[in-house]
Backbone as JSON Lines, residues from 0, in Angstrom:
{"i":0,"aa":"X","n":[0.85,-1.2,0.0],"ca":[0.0,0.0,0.0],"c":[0.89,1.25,0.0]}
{"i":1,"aa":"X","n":[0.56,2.26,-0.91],"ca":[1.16,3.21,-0.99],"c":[1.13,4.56,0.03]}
{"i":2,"aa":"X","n":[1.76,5.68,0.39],"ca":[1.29,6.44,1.05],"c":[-0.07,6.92,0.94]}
{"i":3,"aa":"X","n":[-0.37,7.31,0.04],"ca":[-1.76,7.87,-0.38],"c":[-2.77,7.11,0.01]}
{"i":4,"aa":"X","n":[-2.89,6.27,-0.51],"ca":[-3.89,5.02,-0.21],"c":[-3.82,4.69,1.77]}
{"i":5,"aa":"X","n":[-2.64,4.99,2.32],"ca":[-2.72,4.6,3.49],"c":[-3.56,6.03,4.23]}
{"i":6,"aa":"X","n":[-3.41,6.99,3.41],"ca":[-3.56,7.9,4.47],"c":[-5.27,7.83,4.02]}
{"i":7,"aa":"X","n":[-5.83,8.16,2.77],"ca":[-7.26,7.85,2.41],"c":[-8.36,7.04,2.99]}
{"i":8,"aa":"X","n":[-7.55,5.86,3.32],"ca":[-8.24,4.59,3.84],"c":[-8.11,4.73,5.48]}
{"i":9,"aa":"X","n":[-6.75,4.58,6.23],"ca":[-6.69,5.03,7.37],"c":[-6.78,6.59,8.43]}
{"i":10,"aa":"X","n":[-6.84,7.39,7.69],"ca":[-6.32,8.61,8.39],"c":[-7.52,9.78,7.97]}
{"i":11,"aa":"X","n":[-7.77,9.78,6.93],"ca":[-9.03,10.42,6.49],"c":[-10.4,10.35,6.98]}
{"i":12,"aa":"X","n":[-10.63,8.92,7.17],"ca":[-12.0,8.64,8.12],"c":[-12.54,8.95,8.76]}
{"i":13,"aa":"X","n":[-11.68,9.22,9.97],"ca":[-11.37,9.64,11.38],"c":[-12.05,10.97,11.15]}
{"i":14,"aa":"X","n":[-12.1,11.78,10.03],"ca":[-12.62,13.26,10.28],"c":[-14.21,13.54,10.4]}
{"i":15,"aa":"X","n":[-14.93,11.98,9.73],"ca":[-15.9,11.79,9.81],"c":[-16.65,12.0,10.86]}
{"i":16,"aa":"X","n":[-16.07,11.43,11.96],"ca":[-16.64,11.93,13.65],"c":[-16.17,13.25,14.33]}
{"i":17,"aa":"X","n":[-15.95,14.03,13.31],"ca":[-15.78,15.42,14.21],"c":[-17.16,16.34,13.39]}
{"i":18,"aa":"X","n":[-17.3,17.71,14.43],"ca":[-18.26,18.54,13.71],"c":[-17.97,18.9,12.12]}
{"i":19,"aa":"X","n":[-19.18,19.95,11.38],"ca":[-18.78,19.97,10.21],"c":[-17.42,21.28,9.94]}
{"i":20,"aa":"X","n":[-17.94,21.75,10.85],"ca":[-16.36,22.73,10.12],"c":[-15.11,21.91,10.4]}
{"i":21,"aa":"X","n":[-14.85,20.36,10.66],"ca":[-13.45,20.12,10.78],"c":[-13.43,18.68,10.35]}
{"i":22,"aa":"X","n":[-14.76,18.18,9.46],"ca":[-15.1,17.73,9.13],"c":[-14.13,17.02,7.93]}
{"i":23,"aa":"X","n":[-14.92,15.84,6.72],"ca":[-13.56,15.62,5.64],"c":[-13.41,16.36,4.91]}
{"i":24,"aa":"X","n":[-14.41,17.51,4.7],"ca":[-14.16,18.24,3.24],"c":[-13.16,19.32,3.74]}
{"i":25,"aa":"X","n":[-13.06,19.76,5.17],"ca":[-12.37,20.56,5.25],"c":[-10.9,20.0,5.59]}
{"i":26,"aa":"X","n":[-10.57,18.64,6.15],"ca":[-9.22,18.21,5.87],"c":[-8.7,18.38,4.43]}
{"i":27,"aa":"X","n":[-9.98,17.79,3.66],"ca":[-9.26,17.82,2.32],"c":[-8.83,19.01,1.47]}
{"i":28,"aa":"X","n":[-9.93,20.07,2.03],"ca":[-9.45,21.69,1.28],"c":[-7.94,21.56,2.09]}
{"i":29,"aa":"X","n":[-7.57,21.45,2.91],"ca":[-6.47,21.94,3.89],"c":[-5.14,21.18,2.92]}
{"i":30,"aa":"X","n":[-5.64,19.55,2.81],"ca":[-4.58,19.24,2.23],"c":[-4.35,19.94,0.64]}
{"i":31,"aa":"X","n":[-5.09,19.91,0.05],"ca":[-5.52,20.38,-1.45],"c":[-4.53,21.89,-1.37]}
{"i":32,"aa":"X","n":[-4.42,22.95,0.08],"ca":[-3.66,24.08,-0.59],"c":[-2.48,23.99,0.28]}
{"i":33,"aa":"X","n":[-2.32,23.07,0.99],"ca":[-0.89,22.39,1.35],"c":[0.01,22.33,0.63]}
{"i":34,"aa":"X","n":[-0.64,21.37,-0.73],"ca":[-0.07,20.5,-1.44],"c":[0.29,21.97,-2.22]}
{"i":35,"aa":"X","n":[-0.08,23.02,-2.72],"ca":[-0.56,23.64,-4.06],"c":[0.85,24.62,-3.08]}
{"i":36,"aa":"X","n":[0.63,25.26,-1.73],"ca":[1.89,25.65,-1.06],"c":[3.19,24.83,-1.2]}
{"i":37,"aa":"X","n":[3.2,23.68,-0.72],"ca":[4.52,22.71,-0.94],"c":[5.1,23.27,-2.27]}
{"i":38,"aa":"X","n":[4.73,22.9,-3.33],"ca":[4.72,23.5,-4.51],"c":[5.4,24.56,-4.88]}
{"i":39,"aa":"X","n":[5.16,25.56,-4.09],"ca":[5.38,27.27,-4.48],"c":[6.62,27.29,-3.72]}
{"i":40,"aa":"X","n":[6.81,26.68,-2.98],"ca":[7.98,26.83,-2.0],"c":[8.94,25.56,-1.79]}
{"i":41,"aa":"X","n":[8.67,24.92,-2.81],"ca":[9.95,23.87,-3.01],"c":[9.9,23.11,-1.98]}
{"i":42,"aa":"X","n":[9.04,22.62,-1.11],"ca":[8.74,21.48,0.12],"c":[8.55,19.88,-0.32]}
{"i":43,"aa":"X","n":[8.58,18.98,0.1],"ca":[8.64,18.02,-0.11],"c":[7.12,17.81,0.04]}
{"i":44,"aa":"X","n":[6.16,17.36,-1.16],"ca":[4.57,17.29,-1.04],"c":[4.05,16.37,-0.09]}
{"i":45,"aa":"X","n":[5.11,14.78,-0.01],"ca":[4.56,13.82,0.74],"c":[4.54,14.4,2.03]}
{"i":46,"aa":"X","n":[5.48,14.93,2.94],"ca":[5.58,15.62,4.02],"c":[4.27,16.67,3.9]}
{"i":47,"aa":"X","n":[4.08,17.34,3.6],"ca":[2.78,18.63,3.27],"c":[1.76,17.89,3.38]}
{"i":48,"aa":"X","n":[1.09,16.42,2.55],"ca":[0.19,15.55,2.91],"c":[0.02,15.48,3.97]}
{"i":49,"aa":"X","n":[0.93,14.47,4.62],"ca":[0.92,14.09,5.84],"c":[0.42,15.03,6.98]}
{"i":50,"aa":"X","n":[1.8,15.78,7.09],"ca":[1.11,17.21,8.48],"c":[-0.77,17.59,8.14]}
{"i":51,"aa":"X","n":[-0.67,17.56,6.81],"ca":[-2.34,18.04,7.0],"c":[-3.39,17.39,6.94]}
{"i":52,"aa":"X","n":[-2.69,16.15,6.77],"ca":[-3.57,14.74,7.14],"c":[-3.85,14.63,8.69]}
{"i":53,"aa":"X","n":[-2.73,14.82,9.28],"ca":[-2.76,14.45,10.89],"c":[-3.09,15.9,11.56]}
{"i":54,"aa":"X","n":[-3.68,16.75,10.88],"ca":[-3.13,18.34,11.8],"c":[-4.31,18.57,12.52]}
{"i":55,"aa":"X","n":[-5.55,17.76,12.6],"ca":[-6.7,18.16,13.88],"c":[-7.36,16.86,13.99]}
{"i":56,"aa":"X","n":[-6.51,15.52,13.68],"ca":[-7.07,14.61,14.42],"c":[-7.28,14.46,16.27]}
{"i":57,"aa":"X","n":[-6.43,15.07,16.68],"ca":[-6.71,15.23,18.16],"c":[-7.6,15.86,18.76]}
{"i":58,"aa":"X","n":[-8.4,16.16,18.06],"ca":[-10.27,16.53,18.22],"c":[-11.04,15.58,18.78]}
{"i":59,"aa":"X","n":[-10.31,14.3,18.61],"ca":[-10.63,13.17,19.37],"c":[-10.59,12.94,20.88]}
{"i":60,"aa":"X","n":[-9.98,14.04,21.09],"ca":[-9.69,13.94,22.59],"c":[-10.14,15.52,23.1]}
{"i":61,"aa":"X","n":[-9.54,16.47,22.31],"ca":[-9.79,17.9,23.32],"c":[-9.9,18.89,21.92]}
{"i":62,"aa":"X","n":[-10.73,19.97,21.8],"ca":[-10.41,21.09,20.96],"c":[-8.78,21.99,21.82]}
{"i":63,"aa":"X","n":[-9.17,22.13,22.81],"ca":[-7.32,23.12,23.37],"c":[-6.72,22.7,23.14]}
{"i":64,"aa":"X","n":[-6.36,21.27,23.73],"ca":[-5.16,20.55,23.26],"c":[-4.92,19.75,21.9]}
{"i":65,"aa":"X","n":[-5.83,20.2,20.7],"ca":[-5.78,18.98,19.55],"c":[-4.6,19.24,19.04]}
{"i":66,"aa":"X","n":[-4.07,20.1,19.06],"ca":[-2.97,20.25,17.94],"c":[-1.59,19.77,18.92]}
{"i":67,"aa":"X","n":[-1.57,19.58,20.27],"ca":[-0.06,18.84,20.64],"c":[-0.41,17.1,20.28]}
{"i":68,"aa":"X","n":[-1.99,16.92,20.81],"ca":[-2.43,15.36,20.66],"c":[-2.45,14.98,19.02]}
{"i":69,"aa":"X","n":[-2.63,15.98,18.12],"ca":[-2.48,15.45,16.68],"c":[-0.96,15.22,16.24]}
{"i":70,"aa":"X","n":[0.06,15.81,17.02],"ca":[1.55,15.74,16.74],"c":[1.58,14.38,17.51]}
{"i":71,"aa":"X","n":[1.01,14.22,18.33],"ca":[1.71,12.57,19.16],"c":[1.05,11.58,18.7]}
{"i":72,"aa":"X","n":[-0.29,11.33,17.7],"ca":[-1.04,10.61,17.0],"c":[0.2,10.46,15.45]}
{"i":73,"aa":"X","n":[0.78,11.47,15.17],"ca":[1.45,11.45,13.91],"c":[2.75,10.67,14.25]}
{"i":74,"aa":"X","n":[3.41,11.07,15.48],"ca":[5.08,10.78,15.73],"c":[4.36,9.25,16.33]}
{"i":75,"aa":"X","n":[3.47,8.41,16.8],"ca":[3.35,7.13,17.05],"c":[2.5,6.11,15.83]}
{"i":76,"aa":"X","n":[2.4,6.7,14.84],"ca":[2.16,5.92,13.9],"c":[3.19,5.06,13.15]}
{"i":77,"aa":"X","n":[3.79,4.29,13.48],"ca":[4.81,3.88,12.88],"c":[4.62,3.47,11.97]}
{"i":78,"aa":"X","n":[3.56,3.33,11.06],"ca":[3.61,2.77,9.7],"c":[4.12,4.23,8.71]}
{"i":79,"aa":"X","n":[4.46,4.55,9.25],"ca":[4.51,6.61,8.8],"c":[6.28,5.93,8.21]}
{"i":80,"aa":"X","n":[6.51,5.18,8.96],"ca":[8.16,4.92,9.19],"c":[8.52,3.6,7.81]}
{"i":81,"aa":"X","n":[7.4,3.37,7.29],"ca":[8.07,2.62,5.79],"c":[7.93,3.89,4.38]}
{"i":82,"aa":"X","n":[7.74,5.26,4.99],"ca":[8.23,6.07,3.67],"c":[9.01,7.4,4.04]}
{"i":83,"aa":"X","n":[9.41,7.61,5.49],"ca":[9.86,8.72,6.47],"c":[10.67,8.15,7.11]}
{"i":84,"aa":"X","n":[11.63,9.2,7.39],"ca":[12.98,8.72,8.93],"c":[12.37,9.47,9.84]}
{"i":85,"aa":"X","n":[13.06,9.6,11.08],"ca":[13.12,10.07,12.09],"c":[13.01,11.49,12.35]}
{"i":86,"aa":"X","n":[14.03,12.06,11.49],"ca":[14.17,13.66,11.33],"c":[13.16,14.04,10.56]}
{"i":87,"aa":"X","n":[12.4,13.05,9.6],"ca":[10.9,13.66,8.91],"c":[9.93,14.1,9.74]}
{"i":88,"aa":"X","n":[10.15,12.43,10.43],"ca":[8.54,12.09,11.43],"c":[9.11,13.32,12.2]}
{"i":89,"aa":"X","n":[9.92,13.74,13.08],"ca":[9.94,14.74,13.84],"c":[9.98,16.05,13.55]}
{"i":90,"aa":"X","n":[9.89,16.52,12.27],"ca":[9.41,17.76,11.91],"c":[8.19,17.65,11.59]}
{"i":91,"aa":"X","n":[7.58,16.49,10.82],"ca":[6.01,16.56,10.99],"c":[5.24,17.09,11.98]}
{"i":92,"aa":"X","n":[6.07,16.38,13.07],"ca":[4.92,16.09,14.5],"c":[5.69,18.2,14.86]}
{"i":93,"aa":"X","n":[6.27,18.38,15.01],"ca":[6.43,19.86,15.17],"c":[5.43,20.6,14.53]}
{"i":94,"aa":"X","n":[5.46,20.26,12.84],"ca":[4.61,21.51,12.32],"c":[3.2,20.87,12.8]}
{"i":95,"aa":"X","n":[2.66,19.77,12.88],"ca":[1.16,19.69,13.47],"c":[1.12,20.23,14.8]}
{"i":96,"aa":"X","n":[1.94,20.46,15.46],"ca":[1.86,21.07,17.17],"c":[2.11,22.69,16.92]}
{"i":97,"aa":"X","n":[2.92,23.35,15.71],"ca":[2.68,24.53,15.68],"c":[1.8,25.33,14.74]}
{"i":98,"aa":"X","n":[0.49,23.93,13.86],"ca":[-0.57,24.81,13.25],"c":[-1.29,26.11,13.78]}
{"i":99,"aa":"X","n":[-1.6,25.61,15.17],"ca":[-2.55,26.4,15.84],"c":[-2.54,27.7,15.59]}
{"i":100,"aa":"X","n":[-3.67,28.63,15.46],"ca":[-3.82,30.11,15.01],"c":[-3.24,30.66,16.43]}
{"i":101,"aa":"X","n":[-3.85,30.44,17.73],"ca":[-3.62,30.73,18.54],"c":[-1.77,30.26,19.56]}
{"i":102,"aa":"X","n":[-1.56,29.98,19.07],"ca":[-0.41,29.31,19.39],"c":[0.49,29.88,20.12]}
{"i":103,"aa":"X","n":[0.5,31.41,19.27],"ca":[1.73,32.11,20.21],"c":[2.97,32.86,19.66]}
{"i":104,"aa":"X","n":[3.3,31.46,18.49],"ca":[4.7,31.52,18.33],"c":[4.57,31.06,16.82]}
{"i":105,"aa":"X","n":[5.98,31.1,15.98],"ca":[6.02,31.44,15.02],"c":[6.43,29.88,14.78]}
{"i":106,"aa":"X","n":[5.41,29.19,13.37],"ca":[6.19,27.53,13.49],"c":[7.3,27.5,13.2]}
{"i":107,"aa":"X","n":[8.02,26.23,13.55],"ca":[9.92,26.02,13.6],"c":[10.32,25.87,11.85]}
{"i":108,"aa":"X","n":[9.13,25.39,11.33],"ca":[9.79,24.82,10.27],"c":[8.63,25.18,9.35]}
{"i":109,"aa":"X","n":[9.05,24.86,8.06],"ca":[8.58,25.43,6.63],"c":[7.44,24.33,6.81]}
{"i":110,"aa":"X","n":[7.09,23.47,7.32],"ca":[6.02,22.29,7.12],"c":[4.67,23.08,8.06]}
{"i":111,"aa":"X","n":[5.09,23.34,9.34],"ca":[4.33,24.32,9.83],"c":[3.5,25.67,9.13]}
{"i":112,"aa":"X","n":[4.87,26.11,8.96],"ca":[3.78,27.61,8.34],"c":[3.0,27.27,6.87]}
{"i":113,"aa":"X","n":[3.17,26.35,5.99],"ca":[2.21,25.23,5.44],"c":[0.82,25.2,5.76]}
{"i":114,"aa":"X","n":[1.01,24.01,6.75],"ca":[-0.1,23.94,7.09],"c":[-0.98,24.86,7.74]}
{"i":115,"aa":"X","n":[-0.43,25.73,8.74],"ca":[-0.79,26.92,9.19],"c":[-2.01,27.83,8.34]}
{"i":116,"aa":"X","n":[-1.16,27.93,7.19],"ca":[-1.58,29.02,6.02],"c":[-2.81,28.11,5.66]}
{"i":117,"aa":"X","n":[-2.42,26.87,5.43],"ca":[-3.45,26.0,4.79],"c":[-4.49,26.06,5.67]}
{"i":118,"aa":"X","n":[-4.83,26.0,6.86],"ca":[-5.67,25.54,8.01],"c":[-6.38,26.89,8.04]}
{"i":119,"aa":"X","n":[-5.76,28.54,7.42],"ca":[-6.24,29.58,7.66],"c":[-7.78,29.53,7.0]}
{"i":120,"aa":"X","n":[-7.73,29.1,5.49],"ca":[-8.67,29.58,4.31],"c":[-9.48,30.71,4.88]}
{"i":121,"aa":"X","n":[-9.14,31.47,5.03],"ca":[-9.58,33.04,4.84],"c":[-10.27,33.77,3.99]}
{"i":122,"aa":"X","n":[-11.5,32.76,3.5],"ca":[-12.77,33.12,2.85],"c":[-13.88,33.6,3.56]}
{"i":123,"aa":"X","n":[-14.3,34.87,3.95],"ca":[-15.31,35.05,5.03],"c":[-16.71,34.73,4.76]}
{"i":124,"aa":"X","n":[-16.61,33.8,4.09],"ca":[-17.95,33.14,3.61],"c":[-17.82,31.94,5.29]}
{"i":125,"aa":"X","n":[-16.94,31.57,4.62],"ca":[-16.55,30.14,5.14],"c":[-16.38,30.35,6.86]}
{"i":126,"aa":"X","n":[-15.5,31.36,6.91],"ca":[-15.18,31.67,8.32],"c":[-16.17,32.09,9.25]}
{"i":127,"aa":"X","n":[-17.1,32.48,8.45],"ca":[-18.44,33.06,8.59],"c":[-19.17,31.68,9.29]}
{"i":128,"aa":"X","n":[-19.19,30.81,8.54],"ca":[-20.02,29.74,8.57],"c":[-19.31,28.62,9.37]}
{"i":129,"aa":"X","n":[-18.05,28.76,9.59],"ca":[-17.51,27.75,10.37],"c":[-17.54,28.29,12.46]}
{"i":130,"aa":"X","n":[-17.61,29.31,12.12],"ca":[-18.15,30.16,13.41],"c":[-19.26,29.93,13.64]}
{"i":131,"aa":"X","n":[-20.19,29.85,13.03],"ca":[-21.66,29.82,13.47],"c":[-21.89,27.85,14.08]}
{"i":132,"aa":"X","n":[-21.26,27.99,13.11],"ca":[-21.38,26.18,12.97],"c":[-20.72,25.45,14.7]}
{"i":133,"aa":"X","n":[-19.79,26.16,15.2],"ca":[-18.72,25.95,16.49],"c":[-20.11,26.19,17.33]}
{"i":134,"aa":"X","n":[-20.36,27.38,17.36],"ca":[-20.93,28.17,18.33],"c":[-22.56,26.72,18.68]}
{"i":135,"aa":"X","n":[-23.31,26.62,17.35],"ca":[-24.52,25.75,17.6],"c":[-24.2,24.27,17.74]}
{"i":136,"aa":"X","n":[-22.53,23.61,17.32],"ca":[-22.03,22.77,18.12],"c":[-21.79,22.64,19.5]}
{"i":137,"aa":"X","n":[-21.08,23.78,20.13],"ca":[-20.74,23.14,21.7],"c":[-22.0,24.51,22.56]}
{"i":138,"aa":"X","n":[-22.25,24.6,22.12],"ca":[-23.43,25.87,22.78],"c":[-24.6,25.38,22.52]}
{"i":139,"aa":"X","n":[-25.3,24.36,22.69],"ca":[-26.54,24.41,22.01],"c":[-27.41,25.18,23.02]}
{"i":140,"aa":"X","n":[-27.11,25.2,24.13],"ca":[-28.31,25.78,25.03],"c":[-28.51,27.71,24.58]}
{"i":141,"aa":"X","n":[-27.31,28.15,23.79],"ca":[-27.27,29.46,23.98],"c":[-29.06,30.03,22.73]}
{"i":142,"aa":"X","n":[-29.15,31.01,22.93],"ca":[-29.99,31.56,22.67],"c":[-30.01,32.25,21.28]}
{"i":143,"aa":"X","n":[-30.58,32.75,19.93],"ca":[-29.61,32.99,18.88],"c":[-28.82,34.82,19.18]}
{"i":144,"aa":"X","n":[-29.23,35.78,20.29],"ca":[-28.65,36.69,20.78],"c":[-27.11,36.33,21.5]}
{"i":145,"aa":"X","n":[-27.18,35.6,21.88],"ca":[-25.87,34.87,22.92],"c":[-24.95,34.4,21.41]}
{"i":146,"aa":"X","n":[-25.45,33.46,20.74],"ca":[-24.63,32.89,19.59],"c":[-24.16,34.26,18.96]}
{"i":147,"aa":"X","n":[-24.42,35.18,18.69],"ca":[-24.52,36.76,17.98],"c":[-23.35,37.03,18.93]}
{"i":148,"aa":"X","n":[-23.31,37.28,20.09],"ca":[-21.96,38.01,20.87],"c":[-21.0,37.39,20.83]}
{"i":149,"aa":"X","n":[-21.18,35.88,21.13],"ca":[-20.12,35.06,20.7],"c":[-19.26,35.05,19.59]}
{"i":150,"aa":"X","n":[-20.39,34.98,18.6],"ca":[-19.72,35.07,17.36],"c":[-19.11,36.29,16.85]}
{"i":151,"aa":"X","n":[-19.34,37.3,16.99],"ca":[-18.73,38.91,17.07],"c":[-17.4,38.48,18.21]}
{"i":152,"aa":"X","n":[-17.85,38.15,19.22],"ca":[-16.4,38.45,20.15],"c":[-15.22,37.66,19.16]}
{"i":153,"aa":"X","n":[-15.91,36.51,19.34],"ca":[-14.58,35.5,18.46],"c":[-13.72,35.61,17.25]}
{"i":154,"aa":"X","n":[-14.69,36.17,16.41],"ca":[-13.75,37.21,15.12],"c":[-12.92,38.11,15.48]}
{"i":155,"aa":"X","n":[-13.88,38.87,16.3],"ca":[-12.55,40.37,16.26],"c":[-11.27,40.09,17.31]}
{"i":156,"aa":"X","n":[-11.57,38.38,18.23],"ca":[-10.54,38.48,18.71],"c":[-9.03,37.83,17.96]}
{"i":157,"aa":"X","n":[-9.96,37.38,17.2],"ca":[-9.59,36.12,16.17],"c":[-8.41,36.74,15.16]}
{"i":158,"aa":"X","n":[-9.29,37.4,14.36],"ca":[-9.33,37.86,12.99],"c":[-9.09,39.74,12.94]}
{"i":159,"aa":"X","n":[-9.48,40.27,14.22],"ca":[-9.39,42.07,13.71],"c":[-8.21,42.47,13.91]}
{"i":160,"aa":"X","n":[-7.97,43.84,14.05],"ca":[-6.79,44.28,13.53],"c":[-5.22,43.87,14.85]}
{"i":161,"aa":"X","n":[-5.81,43.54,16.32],"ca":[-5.17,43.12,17.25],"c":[-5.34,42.02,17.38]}
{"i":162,"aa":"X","n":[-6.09,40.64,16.56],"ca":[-6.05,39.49,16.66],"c":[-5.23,38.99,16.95]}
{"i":163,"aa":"X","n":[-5.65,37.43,16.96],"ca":[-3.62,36.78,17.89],"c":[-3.44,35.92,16.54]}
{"i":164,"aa":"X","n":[-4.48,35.85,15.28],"ca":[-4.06,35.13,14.07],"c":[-3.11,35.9,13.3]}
{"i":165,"aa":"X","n":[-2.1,35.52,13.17],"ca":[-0.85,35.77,12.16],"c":[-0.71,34.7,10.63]}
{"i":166,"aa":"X","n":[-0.51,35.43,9.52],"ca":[-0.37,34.78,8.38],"c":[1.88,34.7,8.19]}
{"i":167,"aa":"X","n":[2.12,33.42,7.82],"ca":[3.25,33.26,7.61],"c":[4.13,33.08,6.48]}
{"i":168,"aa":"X","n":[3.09,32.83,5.43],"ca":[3.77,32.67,3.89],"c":[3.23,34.04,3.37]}
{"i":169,"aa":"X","n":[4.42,34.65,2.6],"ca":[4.09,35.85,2.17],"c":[3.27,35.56,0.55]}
{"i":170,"aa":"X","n":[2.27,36.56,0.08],"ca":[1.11,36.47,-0.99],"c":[0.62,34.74,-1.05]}
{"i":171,"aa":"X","n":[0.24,34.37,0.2],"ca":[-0.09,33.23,0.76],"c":[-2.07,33.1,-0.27]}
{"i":172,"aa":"X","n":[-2.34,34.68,-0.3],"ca":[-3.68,34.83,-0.55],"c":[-4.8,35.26,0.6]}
{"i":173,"aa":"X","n":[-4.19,34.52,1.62],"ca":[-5.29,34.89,2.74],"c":[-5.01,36.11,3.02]}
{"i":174,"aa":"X","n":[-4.23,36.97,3.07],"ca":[-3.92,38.49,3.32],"c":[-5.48,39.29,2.4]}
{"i":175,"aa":"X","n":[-6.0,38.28,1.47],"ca":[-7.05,39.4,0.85],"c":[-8.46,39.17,1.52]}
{"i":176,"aa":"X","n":[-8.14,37.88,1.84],"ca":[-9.19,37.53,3.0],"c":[-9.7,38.1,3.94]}
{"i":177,"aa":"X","n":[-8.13,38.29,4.62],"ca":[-8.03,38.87,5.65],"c":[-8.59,40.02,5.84]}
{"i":178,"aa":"X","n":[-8.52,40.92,4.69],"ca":[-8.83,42.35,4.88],"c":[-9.84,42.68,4.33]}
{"i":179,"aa":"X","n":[-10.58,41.64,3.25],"ca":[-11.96,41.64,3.28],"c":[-13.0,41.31,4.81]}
{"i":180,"aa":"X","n":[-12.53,40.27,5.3],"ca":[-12.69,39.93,6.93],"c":[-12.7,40.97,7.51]}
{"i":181,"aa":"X","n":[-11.77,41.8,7.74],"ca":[-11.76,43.34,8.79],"c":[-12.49,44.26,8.27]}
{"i":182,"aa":"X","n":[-12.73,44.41,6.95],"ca":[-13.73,45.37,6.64],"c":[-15.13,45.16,7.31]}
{"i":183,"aa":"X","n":[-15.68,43.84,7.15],"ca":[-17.07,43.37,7.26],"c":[-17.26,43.71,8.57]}
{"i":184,"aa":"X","n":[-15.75,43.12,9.8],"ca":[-15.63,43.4,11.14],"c":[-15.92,45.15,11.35]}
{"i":185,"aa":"X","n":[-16.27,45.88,10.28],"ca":[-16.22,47.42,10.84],"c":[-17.48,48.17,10.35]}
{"i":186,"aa":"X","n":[-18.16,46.83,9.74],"ca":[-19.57,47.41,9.56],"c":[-20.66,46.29,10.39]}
{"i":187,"aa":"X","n":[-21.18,46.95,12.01],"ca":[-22.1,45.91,12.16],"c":[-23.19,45.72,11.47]}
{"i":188,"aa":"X","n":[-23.72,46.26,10.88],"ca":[-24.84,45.7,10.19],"c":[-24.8,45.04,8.8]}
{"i":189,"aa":"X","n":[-23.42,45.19,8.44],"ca":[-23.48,43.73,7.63],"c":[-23.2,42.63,8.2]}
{"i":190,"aa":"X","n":[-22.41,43.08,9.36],"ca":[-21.7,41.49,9.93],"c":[-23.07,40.62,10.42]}
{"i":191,"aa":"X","n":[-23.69,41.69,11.47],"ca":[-25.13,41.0,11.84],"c":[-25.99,40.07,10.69]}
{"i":192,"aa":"X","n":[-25.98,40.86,9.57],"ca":[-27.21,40.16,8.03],"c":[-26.27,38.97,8.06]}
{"i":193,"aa":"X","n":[-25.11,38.9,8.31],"ca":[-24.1,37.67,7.97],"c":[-24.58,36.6,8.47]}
{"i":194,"aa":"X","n":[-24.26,36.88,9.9],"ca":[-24.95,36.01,10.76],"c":[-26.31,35.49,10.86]}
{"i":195,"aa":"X","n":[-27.16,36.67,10.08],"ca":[-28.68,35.91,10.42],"c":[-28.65,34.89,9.32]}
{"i":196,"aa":"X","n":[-27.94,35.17,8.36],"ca":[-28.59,34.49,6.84],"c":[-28.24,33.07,7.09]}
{"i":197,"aa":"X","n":[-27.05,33.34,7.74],"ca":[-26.0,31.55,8.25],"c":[-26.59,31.05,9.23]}
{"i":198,"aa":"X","n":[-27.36,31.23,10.33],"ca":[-27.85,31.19,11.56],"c":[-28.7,30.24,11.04]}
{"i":199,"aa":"X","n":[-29.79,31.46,10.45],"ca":[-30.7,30.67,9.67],"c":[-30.94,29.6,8.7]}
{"i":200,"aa":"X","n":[-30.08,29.5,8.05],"ca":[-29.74,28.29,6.87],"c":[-29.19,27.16,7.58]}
{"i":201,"aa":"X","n":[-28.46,26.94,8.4],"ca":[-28.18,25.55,9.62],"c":[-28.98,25.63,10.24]}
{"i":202,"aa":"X","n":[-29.77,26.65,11.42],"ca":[-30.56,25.92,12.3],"c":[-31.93,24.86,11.43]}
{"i":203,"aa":"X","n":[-32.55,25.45,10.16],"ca":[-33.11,25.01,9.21],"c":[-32.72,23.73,8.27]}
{"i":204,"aa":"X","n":[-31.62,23.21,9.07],"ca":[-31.23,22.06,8.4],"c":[-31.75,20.64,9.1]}
């Protein structure tokens, strides 16, 4: 069995049991501009797969901690070890522990800020909708006023101009995102229509 096939059959599945924003289609966008990054920047693609194969399986256990538990799910797979050495597997498991938006710190290695960038997609359609989607996942009791503050707080802490999200590959693309994102953040009454239209179209599902 080839890498591909191992990761499709084994490793992909797994996304099936998480909510929909972290869901398979969104592993697979992640890997899809991984791969298209690897690319632009001369990275090794199988490595770029991988990290963004393994980069929020630890959803299985905790949203805070998924991204150190998705690096120790990656560095104990040893079947990882009939197409990777040691010094691979251990920069893998780094850049899956330094995806996180919130993180802090700047990832160690070019596989990181990869996936990073990849994990951003900075479409405020999407970001839009993957927010709403969190909020009526682990909140169900909240009210759709409560989901509304939430979802406002979490962008602008997220995403506005003092956010703690940093972009790391330069004309990465999300920079236009981004600043389409902060605009919307400076008009509430579009951000609000945002929210009702998305609110409304999932709770209606």
């Amino acid at each position: 069995m080839d890498l591909q096939r191992y990761l499709e059959k084994y490793i992909l599945p797994r996304y099936a049991a998480f909510d929909k924003a972290h869901g398979i289609d969104h592993v697979r966008a992640v890997i899809n501009r991984s791969l298209f990054y690897a690319g632009r920047y001369n990275a090794d693609a199988r490595m770029a797969y991988v990290v963004a194969a393994y980069h929020d399986l630890g959803l299985c256990e905790s949203r805070e901690n998924h991204h150190i538990v998705s690096g120790t799910i990656l560095s104990r797979d040893f079947t990882l070890k009939k197409w990777f050495d040691e010094a691979q597997i251990e920069m893998m498991r780094q850049a899956v522990e330094d995806h996180r938006a919130s993180a802090g710190h700047e990832p160690r290695n070019l596989y990181g800020k990869i996936v990073a960038e990849a994990d951003r997609l900075i479409d405020p359609e999407t970001v839009l909708r993957r927010t709403v989607l969190y909020g009526l996942q682990h909140y169900p009791q909240n009210g759709k006023e409560q989901h509304y503050i939430r979802f406002k707080q979490h962008l602008i802490r997220k995403y506005g101009i003092q956010g703690y999200l940093k972009l790391w590959l330069p004309d990465s693309g999300n920079e236009i995102g981004l600043a389409a994102l902060r605009r919307l953040l400076g008009d509430e009454q579009a951000l609000q229509s945002c929210f009702e239209r998305i609110y409304n179209e999932e709770c209606s599902c």
